[in-house]
C-alpha positions in Angstrom: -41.3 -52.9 62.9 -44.4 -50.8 63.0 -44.2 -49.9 59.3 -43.9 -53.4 58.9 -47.2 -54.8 61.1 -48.9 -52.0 58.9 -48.5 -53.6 56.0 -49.9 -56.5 57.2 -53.7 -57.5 56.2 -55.4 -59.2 58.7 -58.4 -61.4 58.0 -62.2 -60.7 58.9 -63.5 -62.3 61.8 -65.5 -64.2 58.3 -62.9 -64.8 56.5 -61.6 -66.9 59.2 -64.6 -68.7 60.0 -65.0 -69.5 56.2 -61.2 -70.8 56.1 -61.5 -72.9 59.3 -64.6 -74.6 57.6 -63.3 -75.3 54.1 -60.5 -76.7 55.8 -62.2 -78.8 58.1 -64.2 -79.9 54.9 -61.2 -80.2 53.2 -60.0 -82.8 55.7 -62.8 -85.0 55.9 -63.1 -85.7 52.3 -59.1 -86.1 52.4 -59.9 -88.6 55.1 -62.5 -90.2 53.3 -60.8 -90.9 50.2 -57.9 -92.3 52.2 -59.7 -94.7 54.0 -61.5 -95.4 50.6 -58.2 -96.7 48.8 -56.5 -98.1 52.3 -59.8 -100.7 51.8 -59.5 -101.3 48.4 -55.8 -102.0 48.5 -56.2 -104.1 51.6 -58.8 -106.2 49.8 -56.6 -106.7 46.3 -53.7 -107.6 49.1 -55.9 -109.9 50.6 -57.1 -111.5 47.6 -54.1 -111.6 45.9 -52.4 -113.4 49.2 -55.6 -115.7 50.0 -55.6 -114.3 53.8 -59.2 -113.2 55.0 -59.6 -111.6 58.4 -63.1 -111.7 59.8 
């Protein structure tokens, strides 16, 4: 097991600030586009149905 955990390559104190960011990031913009086509679909639904909700 020791051999083993050797091996192993642990990240920078950096690196793992840098990851947690990009993913963070990452997450918003995944968000964003999300909520993007949730509102564009819901609109063509809505149109295409004749319902409007105020």
């Amino acid at each position: 097991m020791r051999t083993e955990v050797s091996k192993v390559t642990w990240p920078t104190r950096r690196e793992t600030v840098v990851t947690t960011i990009m993913v963070v990031i990452m997450s918003i913009i995944a968000a964003l586009f999300f909520l993007g086509v949730d509102w564009v679909l819901g609109t063509v639904v809505q149109l295409i149905l004749g319902i409007r909700f105020y």
